[in-house]
C-alpha positions as CSV (number, residue, x, y, z in Angstrom):
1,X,0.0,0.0,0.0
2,X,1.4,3.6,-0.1
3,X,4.4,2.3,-3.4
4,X,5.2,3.6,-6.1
5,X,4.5,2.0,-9.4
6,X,7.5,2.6,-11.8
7,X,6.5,2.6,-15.7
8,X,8.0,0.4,-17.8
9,X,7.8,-0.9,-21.4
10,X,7.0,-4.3,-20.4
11,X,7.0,-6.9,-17.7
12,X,6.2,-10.4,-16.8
13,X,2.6,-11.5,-15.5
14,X,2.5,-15.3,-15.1
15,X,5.4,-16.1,-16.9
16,X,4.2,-14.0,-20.0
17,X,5.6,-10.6,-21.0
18,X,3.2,-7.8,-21.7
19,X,3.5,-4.8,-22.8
20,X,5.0,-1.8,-25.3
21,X,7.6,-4.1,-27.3
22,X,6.6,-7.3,-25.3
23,X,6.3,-9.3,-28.6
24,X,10.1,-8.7,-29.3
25,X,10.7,-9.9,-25.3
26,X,8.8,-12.4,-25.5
27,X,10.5,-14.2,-28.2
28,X,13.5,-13.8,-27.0
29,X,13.2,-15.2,-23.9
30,X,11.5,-18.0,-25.7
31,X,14.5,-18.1,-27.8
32,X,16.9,-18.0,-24.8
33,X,14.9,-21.1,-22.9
34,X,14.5,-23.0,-26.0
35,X,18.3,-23.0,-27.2
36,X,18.9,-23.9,-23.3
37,X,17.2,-27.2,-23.7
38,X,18.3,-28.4,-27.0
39,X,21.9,-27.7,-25.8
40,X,20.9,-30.4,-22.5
41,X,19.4,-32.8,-25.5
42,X,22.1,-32.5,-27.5
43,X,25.1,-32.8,-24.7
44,X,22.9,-36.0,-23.0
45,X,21.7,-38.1,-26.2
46,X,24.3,-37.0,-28.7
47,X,25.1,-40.6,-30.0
48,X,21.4,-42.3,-29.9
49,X,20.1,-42.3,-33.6
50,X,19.2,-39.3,-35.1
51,X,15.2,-40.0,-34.8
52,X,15.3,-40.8,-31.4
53,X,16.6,-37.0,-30.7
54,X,14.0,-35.4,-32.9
55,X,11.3,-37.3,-30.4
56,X,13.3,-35.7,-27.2
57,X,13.8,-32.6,-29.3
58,X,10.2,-32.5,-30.1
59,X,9.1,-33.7,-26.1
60,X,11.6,-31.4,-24.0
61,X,12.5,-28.5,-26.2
62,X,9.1,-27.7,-28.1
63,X,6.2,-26.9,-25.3
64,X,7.5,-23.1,-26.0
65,X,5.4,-21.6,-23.0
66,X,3.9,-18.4,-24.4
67,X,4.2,-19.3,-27.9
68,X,0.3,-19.2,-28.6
69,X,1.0,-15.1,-27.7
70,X,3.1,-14.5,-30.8
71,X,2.3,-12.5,-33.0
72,X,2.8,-14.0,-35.6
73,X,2.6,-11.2,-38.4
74,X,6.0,-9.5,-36.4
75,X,8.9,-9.5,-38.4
76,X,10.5,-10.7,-34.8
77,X,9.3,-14.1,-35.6
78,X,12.2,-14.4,-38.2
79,X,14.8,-14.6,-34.6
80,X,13.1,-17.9,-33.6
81,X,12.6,-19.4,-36.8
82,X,16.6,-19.0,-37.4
83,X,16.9,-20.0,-34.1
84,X,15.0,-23.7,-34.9
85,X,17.3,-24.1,-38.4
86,X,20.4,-23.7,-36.3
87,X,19.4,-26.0,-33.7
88,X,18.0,-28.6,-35.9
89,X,21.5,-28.4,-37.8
90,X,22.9,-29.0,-34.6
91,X,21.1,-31.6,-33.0
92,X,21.5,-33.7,-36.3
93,X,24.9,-33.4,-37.1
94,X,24.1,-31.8,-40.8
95,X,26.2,-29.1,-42.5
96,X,25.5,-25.9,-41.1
97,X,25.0,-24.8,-44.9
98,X,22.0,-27.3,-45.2
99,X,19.2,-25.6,-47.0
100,X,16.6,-24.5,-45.0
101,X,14.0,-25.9,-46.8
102,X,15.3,-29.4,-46.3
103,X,15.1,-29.6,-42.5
104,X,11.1,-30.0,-41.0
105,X,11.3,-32.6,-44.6
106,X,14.5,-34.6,-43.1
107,X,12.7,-34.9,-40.0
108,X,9.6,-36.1,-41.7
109,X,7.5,-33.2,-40.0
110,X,5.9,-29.9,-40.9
111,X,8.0,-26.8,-41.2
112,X,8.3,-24.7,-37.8
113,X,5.9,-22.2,-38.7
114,X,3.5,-24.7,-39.5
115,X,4.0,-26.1,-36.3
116,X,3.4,-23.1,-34.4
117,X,0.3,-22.2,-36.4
118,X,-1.0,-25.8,-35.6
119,X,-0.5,-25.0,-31.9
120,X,-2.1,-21.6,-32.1
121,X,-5.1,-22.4,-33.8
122,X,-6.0,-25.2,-31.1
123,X,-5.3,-22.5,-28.4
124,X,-7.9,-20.4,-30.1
125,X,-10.2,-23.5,-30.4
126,X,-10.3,-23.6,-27.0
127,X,-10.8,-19.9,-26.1
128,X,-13.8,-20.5,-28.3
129,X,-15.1,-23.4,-26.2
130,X,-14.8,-21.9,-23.6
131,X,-17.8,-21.9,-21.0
132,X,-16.0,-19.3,-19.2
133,X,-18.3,-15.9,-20.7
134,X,-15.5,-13.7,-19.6
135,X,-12.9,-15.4,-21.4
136,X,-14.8,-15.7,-24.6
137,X,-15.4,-11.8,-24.3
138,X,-11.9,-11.1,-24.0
139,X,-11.3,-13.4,-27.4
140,X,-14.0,-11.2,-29.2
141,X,-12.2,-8.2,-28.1
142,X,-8.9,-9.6,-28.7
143,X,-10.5,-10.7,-32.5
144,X,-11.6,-7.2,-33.4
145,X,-8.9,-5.1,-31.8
146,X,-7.4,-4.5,-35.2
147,X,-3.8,-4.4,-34.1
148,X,-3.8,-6.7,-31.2
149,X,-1.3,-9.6,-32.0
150,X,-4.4,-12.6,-32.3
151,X,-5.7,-10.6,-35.0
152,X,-2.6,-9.8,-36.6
153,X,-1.8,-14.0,-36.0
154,X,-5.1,-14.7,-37.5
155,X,-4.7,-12.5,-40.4
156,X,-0.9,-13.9,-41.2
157,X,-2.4,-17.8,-40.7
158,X,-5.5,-17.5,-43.3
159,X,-3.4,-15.4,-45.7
160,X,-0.8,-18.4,-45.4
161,X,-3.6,-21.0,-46.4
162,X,-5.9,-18.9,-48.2
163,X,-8.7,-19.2,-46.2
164,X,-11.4,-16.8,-45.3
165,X,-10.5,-15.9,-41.4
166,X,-14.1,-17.2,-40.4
167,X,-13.0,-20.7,-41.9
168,X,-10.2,-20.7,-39.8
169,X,-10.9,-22.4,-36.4
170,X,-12.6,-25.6,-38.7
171,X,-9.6,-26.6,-40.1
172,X,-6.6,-29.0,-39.1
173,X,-3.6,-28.0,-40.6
174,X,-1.8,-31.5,-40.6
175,X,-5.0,-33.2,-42.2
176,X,-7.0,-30.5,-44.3
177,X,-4.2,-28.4,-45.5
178,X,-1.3,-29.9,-47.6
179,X,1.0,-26.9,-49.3
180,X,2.5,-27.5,-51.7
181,X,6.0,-29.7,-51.8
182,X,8.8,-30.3,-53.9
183,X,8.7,-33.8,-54.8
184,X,12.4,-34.1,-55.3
185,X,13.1,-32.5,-51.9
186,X,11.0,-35.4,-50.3
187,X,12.9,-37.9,-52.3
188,X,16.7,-35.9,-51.2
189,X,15.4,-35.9,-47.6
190,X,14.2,-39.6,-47.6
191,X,18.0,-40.2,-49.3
192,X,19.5,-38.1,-46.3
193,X,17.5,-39.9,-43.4
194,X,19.0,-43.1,-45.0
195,X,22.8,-41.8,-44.6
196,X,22.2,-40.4,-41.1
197,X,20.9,-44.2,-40.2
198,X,24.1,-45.6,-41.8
199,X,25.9,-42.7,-40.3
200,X,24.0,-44.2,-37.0
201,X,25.5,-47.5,-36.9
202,X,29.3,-46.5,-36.6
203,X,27.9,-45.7,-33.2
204,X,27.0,-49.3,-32.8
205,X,28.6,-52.7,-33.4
206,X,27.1,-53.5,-36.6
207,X,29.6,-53.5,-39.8
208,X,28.8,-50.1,-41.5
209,X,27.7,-50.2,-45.0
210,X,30.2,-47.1,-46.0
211,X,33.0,-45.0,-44.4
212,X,32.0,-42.1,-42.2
213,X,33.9,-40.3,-44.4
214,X,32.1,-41.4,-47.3
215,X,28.6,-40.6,-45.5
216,X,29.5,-37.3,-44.1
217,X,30.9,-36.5,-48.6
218,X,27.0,-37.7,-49.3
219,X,25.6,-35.6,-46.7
220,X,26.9,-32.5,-47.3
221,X,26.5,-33.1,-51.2
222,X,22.7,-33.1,-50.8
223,X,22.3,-30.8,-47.7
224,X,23.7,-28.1,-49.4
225,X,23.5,-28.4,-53.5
């Protein structure tokens, strides 16, 4: 009672940052947590095949608390998106020039972006379910505030998809929406995931089909031509 409140740009409320410029914080402290835990993944299970670490990569480095806050439109978003290339580079042992349309294909999922839309359109699903009246009025304000970020995030998903924004919430991005993808990417990828399971068993005692040398020549070949 009787204090001072000091002004600030932004500040944490339940682990989220709010705020003038929060979206920029925001992101970076996602950014900062994220790269923590795929450097504990990476230094504990660096030798168990390359699949197995996508799983633990997906299960300890992916909840990204906050992430359904992005704004998605923010030309921030481009720090964590680099962010995922680099550590996906990383945690599989590819050249660091791989392509980075290559990467969500070599580990057979959906590119980041994807992902995070995925996530954010369930968030909203359940805002919308809600029996809570108060939170479904803040989701209506939220929707028609024409620069608050779920707009903007709404906006920058159906744009992505071309669907009308109404259509949005019906949808499930890994079963209703398939962009478009380069056929002979999916073939190099399904190539690459071979070497990296050859590349696999010189951890193990089984008699390696090639060199390492000769994998890692193949590997960088189609990772980065």
């Amino acid at each position: 009672m009787g204090g001072v409140l000091n002004v600030v740009d932004h500040d944490k409320h339940l682990g989220n940052i709010i705020g003038y410029h929060s979206q920029e914080a925001q992101i970076k402290k996602c950014i900062n947590e994220f790269l923590g835990k795929c450097n504990m993944v990476i230094s504990h299970f660096n030798n168990v095949p390359f699949y197995i670490k996508y799983d633990l990569f997906k299960t300890f480095c992916m909840p990204l608390y906050g992430a359904q806050l992005f704004d998605f439109s923010s030309r921030h978003m481009q720090l964590f998106y680099v962010s995922w290339r680099k550590a996906i580079r990383k945690l599989l042992n590819i050249p660091f020039r791989t392509h980075s349309v290559l990467l969500h294909c070599i580990c057979d999922d959906i590119p980041i972006h994807e992902q995070l839309y995925s996530r954010f359109i369930k968030f909203i699903k359940g805002i919308v379910d809600s029996s809570n009246s108060m939170t479904s009025l803040c989701y209506i304000l939220a929707l028609n505030a024409r620069r608050s970020s779920l707009c903007n995030s709404i906006t920058t998903i159906s744009h992505y998809y071309k669907v009308p924004r109404n259509e949005l919430l019906n949808i499930n991005i890994r079963k209703d929406l398939k962009p478009d993808r380069d056929d002979d990417d999916i073939i190099k990828c399904s190539v690459i995931r071979d070497l990296l399971t050859m590349r696999d068993v010189l951890y193990t005692n089984v008699e390696p089909i090639y060199a390492v040398t000769e994998i890692e020549f193949m590997l960088n070949t189609l990772c980065t031509e």
